[in-house]
N, C-alpha and C positions, 0 to 999 in steps of 0.2 A: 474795220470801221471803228471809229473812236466812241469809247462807251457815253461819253457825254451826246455826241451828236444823235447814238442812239437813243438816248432819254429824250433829248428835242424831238424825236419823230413821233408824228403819229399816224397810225393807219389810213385815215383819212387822207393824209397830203402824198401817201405813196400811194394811192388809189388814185388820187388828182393826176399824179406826175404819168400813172400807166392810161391816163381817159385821156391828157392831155396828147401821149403818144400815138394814142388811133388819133384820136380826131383832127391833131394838130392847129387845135383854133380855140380859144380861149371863152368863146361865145358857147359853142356848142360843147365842149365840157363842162362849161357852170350849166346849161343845162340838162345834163345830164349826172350832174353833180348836185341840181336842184339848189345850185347855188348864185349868186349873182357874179354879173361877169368882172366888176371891182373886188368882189373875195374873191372869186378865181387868184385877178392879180396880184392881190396880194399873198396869196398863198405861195406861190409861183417865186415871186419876191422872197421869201421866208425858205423855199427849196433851195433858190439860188446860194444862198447864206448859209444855207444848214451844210451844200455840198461844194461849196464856194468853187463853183462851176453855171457857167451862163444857164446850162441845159438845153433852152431852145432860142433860139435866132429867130428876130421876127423876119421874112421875107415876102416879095409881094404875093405869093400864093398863100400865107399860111405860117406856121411854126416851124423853122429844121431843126430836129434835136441836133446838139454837140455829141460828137464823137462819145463823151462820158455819159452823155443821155443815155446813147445806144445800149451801151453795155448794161448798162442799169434796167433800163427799160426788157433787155434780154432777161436778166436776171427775176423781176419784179411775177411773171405767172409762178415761177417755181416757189417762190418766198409767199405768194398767196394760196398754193395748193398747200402749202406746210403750215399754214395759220389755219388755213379751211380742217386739213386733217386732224389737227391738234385742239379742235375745239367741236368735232362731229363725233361721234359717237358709233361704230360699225353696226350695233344694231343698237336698237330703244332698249329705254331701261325697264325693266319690269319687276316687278317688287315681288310676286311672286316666286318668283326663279332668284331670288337675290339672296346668299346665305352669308352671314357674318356671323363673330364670335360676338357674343352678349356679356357683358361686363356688370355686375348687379354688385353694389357695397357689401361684403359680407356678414360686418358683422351686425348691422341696423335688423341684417334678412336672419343672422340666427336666433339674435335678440327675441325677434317675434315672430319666427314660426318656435320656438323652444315653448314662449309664453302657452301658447295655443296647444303644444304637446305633454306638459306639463301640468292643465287645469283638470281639475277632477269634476266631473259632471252630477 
């Protein structure tokens, strides 16, 4: 994939292109996209561009993805399990179980615990 076409995408419009391949209707994707069904098409329009490929064909039942939909569309749950995995966490974080090295300035901390070992009472 060409890195620039990568920068053009965003999650959102591969989400569209994988709701638009169940539902194959531009209606019922924007609503379930919680979108209207003019952004739908233009979003659609903007895919078309990005992959300069039709994608879907309007026919009287409905949408038929192209041939390069298909593929893509195959492709699109593995590419969502690898963003889903790479942004979950196996388990919760807990601060209590959590151990790092601590980094403290030295010399500010010898400065004034010295003062303090130093004073005569």
């Amino acid at each position: 994939m060409d890195d620039n076409l990568l920068r053009k995408l965003d999650f959102n419009s591969l989400k569209l292109l994988k709701i638009l391949g169940e539902e194959r209707n531009t209606k019922r994707a924007a609503e379930r996209m919680f979108l209207s069904q003019p952004a739908v098409s233009k979003q659609l329009k903007k895919l078309r561009e990005e992959f300069a490929d039709e994608l879907f064909i309007r026919k009287q039942y409905g949408l038929e993805p192209t041939p390069y939909c298909l593929e893509l569309l195959d492709k699109l749950p593995t590419l969502f399990e690898l963003i889903d995995d790479l942004f979950s966490r196996s388990q919760p974080f807990d601060a209590s179980n959590y151990t790092a090295p601590l980094a403290l300035p030295s010399i500010p901390l010898c400065i004034a615990l010295s003062r303090g070992a130093y004073t005569s009472t």
